[in-house]
Each structure stands twice: as C-alpha cells, then as structure tokens.
C-alpha positions as a Python dict, from the first residue, in 0.01 Angstrom:
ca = {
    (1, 'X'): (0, 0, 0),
    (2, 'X'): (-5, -172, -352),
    (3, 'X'): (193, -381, -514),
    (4, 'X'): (302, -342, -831),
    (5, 'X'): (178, -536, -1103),
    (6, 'X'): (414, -828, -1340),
    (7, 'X'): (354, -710, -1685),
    (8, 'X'): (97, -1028, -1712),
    (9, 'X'): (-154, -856, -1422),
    (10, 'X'): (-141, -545, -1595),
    (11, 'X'): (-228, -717, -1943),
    (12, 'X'): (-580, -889, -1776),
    (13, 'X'): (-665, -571, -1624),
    (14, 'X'): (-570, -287, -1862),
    (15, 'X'): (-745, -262, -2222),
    (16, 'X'): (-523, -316, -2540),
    (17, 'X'): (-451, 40, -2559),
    (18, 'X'): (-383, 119, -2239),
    (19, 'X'): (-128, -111, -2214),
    (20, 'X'): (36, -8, -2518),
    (21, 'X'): (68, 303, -2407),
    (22, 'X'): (184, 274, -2069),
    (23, 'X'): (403, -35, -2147),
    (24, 'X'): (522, 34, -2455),
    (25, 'X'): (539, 443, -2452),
    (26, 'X'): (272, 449, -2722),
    (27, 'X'): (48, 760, -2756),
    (28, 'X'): (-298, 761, -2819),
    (29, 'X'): (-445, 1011, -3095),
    (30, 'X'): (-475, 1372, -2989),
    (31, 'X'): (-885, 1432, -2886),
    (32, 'X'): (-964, 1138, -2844),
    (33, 'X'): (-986, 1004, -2482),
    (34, 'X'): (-1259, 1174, -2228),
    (35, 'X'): (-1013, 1298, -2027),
    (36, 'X'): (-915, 1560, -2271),
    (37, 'X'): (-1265, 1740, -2180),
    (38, 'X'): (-1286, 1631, -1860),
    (39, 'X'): (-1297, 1933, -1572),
    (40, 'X'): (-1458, 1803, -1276),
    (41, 'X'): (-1262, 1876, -938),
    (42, 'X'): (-1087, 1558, -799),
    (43, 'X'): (-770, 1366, -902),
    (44, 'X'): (-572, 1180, -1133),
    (45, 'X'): (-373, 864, -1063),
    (46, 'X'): (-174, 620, -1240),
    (47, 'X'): (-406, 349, -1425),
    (48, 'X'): (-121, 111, -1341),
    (49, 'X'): (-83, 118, -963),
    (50, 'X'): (-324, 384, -834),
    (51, 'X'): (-78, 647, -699),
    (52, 'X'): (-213, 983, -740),
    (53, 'X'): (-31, 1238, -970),
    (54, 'X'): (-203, 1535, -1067),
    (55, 'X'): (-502, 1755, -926),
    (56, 'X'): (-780, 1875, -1153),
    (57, 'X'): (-715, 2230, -1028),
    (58, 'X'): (-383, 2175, -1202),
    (59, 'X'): (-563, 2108, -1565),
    (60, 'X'): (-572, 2338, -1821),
    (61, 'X'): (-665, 2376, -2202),
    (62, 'X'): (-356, 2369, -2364),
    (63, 'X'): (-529, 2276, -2737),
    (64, 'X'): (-294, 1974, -2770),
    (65, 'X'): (-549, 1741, -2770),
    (66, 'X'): (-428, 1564, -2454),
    (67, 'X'): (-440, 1604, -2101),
    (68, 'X'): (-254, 1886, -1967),
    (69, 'X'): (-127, 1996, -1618),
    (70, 'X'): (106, 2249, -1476),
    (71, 'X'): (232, 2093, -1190),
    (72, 'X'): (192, 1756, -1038),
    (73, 'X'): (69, 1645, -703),
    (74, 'X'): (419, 1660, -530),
    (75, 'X'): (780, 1637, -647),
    (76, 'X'): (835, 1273, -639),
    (77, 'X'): (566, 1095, -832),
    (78, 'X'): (669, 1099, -1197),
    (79, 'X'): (1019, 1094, -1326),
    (80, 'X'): (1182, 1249, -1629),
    (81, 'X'): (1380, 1049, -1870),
    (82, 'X'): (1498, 1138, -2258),
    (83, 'X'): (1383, 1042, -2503),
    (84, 'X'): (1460, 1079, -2834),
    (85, 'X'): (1236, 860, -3055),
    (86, 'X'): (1064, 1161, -3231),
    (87, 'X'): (1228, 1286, -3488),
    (88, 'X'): (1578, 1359, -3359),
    (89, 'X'): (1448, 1603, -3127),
    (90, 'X'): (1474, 1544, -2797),
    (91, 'X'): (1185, 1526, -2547),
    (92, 'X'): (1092, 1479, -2205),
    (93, 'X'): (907, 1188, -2087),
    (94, 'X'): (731, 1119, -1751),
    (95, 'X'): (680, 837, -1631),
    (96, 'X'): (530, 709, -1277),
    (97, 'X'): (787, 779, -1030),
    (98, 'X'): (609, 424, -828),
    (99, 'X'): (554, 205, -1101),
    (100, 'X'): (781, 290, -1418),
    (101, 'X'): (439, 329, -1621),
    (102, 'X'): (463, 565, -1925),
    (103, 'X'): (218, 844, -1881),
    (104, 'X'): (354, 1105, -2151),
    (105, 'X'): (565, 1447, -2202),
    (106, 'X'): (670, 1781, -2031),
    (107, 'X'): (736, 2037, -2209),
    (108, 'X'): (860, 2422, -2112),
    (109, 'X'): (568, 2576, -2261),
    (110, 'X'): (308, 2583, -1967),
    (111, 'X'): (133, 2858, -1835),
    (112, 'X'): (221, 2992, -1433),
    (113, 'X'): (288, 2916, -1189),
    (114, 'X'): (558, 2657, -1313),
    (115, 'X'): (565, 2689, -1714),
    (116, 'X'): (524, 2369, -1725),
    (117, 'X'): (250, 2134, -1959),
    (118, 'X'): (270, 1792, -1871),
    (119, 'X'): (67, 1646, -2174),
    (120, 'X'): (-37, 1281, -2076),
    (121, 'X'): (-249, 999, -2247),
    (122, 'X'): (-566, 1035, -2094),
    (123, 'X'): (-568, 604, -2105),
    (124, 'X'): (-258, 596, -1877),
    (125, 'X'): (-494, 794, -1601),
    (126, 'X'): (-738, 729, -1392),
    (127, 'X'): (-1005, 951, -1248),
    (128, 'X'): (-1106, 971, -935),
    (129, 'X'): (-1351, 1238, -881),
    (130, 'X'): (-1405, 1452, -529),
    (131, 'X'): (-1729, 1336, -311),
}
C-alpha cells in the first residue's frame, strides 16, 4: 500500500502541469494530451498515488477533447464534489476517492450502460497498459 504524497513529493515528481491540474483543479486544453487518442486495453490510475480508476474497455469517443469513461473501476475510487467555478453553472467534479487529487468532471450525458461521461485530464492519469 502507498502512501500518500505532502504536496512537496508530488511537486518533484509530477510536471508543472500536472500538478496544476491535479492540485489546483486546473484543466488542460481539450486535444491535447495522448490520452485523448489512446485505446489500448489496460488501465488508468491516479498519477498522484497509483490507485486504479477506470478500465480502457470503459473509454469512449465522446468528441470533448478529453478522456472519457462511462463507469469507473468500482464505486469507491473517485468522489463527487460541486463545484461551481464555471460560469454560475454548477458542475460535478471527481476527484480521487484515495488521495483528494483532482482528475476532472461527470456529466449526465454518457452513453449505456450508466449515462455517464467522466471527462478527465489525461495529465492527472496514468496508463498502465495490459501484458
């Protein structure tokens, strides 16, 4: 089992951007990380402390220009808070249920089974592809 990193570890081991947005809940521009285009099979974890979130069988093409998922792994690794920083209009972030990191938005306009799009930063991820 991990432990999770002081903001200090995290800055010496994440790049500028990747802390930004998983510290600070910033977003990275649509299209532009890998990940967006990435369709291999295997699984996605938390850049921050490793704990797996979402399968790549779980991935789909939502033309957001981010990551998107339907579902995640199980039940209990990301949590939903408010926010309300865009605009007035409310949103949904996730964050890593383990380590508090900020990985993006769901949003009710996923396809089945769930209805669900979890739209992530592709730099708060980490892929880990099946051998």
């Amino acid at each position: 089992m991990s432990k999770i990193k002081t903001q200090d570890e995290l800055r010496k081991i994440l790049s500028d951007e990747q802390f930004q947005v998983t510290q600070n809940a910033a977003t990275e521009r649509p299209h532009s990380h890998e990940y967006n285009l990435e369709y291999s099979l295997g699984t996605y974890h938390c850049i921050c402390c490793d704990e797996a979130l979402f399968l790549s069988d779980t991935k789909f093409d939502a033309a957001c220009g981010w990551p998107s998922f339907f579902a995640t792994v199980s039940d209990n690794v990301v949590k939903e808070v408010e926010d309300r920083s865009y605009l007035d209009r409310p949103r949904t972030e996730i964050r890593c249920a383990k380590c508090d990191a900020h990985l993006g938005h769901v949003f009710p306009d996923g396809p089945p089974p769930t209805g669900l799009r979890y739209c992530l930063n592709g730099s708060a991820l980490d892929f880990i592809p099946n051998s």
